[in-house]
C-alpha positions in Angstrom: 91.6 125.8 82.7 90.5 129.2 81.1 90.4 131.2 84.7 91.7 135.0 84.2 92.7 137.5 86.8 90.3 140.0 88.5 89.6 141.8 91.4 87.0 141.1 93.9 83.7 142.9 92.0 81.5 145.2 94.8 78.7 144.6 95.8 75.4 145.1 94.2 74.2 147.5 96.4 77.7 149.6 96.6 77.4 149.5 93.2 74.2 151.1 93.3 75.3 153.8 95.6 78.0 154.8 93.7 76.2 155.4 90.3 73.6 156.6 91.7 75.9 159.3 92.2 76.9 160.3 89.2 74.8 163.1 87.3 76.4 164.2 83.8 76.6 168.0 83.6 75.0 169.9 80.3 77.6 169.3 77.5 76.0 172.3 75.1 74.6 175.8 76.0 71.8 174.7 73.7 71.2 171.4 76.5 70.9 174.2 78.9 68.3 176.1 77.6 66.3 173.8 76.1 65.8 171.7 79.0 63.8 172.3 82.4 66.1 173.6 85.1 67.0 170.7 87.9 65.7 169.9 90.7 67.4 170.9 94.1 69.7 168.3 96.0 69.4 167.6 99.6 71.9 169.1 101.8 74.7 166.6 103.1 74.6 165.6 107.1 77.8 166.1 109.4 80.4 163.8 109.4 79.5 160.6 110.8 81.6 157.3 112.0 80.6 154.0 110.3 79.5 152.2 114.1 81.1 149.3 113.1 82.8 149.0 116.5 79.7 149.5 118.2 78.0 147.6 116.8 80.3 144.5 116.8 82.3 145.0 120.0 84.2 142.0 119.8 85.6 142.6 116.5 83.8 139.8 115.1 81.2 140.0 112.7 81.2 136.3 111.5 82.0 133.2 111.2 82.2 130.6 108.0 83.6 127.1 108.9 86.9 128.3 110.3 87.0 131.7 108.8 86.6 134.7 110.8 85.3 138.0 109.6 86.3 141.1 111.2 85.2 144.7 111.4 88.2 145.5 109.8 87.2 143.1 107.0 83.8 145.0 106.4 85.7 148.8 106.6 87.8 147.6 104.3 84.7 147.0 101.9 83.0 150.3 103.5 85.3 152.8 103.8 84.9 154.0 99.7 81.3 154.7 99.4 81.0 155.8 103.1 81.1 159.1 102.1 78.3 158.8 99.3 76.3 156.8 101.9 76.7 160.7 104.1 75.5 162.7 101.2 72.8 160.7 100.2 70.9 160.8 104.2 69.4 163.2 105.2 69.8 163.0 108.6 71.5 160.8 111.2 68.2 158.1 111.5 69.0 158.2 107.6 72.4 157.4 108.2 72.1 155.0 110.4 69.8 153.2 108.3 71.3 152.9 105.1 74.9 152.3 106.4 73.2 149.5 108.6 71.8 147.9 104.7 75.0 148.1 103.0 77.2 146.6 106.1 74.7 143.7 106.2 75.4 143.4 102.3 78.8 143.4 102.5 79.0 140.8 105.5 76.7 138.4 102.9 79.2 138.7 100.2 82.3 138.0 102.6 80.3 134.9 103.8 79.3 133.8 100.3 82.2 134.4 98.6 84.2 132.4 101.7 81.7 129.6 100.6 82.3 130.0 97.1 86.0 129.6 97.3 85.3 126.5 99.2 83.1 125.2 96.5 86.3 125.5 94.3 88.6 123.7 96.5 86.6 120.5 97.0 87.9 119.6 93.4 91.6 119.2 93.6 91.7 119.4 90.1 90.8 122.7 90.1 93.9 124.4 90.2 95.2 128.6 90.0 98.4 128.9 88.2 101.1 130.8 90.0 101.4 132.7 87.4 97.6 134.4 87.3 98.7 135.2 91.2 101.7 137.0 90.0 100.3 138.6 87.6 97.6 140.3 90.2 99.8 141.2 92.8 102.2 143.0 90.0 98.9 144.9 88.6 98.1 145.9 92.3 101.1 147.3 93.2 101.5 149.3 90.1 97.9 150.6 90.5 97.5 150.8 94.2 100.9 151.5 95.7 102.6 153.1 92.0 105.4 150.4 92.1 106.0 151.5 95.4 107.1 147.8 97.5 108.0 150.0 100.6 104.7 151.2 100.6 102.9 147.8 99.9 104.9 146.1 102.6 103.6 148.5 104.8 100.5 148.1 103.9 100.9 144.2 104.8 102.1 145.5 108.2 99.1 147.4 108.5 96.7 144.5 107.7 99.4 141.7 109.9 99.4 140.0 107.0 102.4 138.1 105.7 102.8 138.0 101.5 101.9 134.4 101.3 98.6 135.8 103.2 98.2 138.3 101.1 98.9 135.7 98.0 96.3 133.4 99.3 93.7 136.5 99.6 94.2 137.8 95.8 94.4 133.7 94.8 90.8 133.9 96.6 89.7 136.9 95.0 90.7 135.3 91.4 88.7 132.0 92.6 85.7 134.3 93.8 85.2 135.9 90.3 86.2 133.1 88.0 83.3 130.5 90.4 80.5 133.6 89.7 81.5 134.2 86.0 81.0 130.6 85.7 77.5 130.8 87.4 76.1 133.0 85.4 77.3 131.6 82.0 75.4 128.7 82.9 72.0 130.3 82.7 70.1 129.3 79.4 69.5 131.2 76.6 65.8 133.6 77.3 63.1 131.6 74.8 61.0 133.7 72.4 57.9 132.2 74.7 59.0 133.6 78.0 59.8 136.6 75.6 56.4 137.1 74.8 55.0 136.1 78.4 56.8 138.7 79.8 55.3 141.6 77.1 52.1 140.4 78.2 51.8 140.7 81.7 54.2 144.1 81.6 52.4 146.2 78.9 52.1 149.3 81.8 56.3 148.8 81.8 56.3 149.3 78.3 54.2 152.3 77.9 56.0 155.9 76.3 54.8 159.0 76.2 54.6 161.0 72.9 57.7 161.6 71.8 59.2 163.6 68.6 62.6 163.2 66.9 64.2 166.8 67.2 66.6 168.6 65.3 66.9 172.3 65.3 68.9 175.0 63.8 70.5 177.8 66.5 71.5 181.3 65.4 73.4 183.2 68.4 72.2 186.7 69.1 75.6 188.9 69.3 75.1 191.7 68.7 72.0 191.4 67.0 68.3 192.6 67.3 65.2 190.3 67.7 64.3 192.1 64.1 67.6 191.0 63.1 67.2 187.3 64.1 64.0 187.2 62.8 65.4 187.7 59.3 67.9 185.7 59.2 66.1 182.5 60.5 63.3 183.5 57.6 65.8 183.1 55.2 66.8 180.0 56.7 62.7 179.1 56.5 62.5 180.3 53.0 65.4 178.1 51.4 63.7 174.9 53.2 60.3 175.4 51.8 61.8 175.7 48.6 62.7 172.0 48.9 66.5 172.2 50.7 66.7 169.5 53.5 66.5 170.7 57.0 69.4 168.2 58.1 72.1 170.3 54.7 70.6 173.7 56.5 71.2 172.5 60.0 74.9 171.3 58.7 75.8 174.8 57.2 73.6 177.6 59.3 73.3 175.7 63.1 75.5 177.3 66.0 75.0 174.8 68.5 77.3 171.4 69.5 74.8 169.0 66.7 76.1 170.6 64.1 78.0 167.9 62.3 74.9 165.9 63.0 72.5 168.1 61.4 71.8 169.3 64.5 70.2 166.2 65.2 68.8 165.7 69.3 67.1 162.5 69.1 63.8 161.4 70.5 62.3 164.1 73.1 59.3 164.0 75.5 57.4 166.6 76.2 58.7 166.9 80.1 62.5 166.9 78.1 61.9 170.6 77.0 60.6 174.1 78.6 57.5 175.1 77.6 58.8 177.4 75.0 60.0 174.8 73.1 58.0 172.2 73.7 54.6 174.1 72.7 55.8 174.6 69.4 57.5 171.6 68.8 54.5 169.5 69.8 52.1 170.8 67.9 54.0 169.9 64.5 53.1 167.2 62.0 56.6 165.4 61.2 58.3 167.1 58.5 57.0 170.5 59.5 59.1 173.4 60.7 58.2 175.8 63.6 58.2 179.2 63.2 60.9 181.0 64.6 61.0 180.9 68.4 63.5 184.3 70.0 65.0 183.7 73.1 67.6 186.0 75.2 70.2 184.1 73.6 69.3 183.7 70.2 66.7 182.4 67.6 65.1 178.9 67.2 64.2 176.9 64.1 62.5 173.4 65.2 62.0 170.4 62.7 60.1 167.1 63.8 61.7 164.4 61.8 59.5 161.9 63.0 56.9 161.6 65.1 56.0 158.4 67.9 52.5 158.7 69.5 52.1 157.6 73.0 51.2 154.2 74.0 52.9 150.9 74.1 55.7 149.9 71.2 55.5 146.3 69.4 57.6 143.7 70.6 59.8 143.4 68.2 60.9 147.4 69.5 61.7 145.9 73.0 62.4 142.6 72.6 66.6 143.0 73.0 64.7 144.8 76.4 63.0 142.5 77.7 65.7 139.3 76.7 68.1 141.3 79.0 66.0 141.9 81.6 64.5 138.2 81.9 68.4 137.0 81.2 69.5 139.1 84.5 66.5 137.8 86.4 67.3 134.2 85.7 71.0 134.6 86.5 70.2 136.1 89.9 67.9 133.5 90.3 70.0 130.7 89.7 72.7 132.4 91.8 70.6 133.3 95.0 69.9 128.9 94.5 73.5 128.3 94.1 74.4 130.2 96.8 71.4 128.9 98.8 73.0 125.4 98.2 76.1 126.4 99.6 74.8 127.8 102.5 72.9 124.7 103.8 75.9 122.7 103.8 77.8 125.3 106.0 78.8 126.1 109.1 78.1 130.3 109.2 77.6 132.5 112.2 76.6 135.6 112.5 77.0 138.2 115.3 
């Protein structure tokens, strides 16, 4: 049977938290000035405790037919986004709040994915090799303990688990992801109709500002004067309205990271670009150059390639869109029955 190694995935909403994290800086000086300064972040709170033993004094958290999950089950699952959950609140209400969400998340996936592995079990033919086992046990103590077996017996110490615990838990873990990769390949195929439905009813989801494809040419001030600037980007001007492509002059005069490119930057909105640049940039036709625009750190040639006026694209533009959307939709609906399923025909209870 086709069944390959993996870890236990997180959950959707740690997920969430974690990328939600995760701002690119400005590759190019040319990204900096061209675009609008950020917006401030909010400022972290003190260092908090997750209240899990406060919350669940026992220890206990829940129990699935004759499964127990612990606290130390859920800080387990907790303890790496715990400090992005910190960052992100404001305050200690805030806190509380959101760490409260994501601990009842990860109890539901601890109780679902017992379920799930029970699901497996009920058909003995359904059977892990050893060797998949192995094979995830070697890659975790390469990657988690760097070949370290002192350190991963400890660990086991730590948890009072014994290896053939432990082998059972990562055989669980293979079983967890294996039963939900088979879930959602079992979702059908999105049909052009539901396709076409789902345009209909979402125009307002569809709708895009004006928006010009952008590429510029960039000439660095050094040592030179705005008078200076100015003639060089005229000559620049000069050889393009005598027929030269802008792309070829972007190639050979640009100073900025888009050379190679032409110094091609894609599709921009108006609220992509400060008003200096935007202005000017707007209020070309496509195929029409703007003048030259000086700035502190240099001079400013911008070409509209193509223009896109604002309004709702045909479907043809957003169909891959809306087949991924609708495909995602059906697979968490067909899951949240699934699991639903499961669920009635257990014994789960929670504390």
């Amino acid at each position: 049977m086709p069944i390959s190694a993996r870890r236990r995935p997180p959950s959707p909403v740690l997920a969430a938290l974690l990328i939600a994290s995760l701002f690119a800086a400005p590759a190019t000086v040319s990204a900096q000035v061209l675009a609008p300064a950020p917006a401030t972040t909010a400022t972290p709170v003190a260092t908090l405790d997750d209240g899990l033993n406060l919350r669940f004094a026992n220890g206990i958290a829940a129990v699935v037919e004759s499964k127990v999950i612990t606290v130390d089950d859920i800080r387990r699952e907790l303890a790496p986004i715990l400090p992005q959950i910190r960052r992100d609140s404001r305050n200690q209400q805030e806190f509380t709040e959101k760490l409260e969400r994501v601990q009842d998340e990860i109890i539901r996936n601890l109780v679902d994915r017992t379920l799930i592995v029970k699901e497996f079990r009920k058909d003995d033919k359904r059977q892990i090799p050893s060797s998949y086992v192995d094979n995830a046990i070697s890659e975790q103590l390469t990657t988690q303990f760097e070949g370290d077996r002192a350190r991963f017996l400890a660990y086991l110490k730590s948890r009072g688990f014994t290896l053939r615990d432990y082998r059972k838990e990562v055989e669980d873990d293979i079983i967890y992801g294996y039963m939900r990769g088979q879930q959602r390949k079992s979702v059908n195929i999105v049909s052009p109709a539901k396709v076409e439905a789902y345009y209909a009813a979402n125009q307002e989801r569809f709708h895009e500002e004006e928006q010009v494809h952008l590429r510029l040419i960039q000439l660095s001030r050094g040592e030179l004067s705005d008078e200076a600037l100015l003639a060089k980007a005229n000559e620049i001007l000069a050889k393009f309205r005598d027929g030269e492509k802008f792309e070829d002059l972007a190639k050979q005069y640009t100073e900025d990271a888009r050379k190679a490119r032409g110094g091609d930057w894609g599709w921009q909105k108006r609220a992509d670009l400060k008003p200096e640049f935007s202005d000017p940039l707007f209020a070309l036709r496509a195929g029409e150059v703007s003048d030259p625009i000086i700035q502190r750190e240099g001079v400013y040639l911008l070409f509209a390639e193509e223009r896109k006026a604002a309004g709702v694209p045909p479907i043809a533009d957003v169909r891959e869109q809306i087949e991924t959307t609708l495909a995602q939709q059906m697979t968490r609906e067909a899951q949240e029955k699934w699991l639903e399923r499961l669920r009635k025909g257990a014994y789960v209870r929670l504390y």
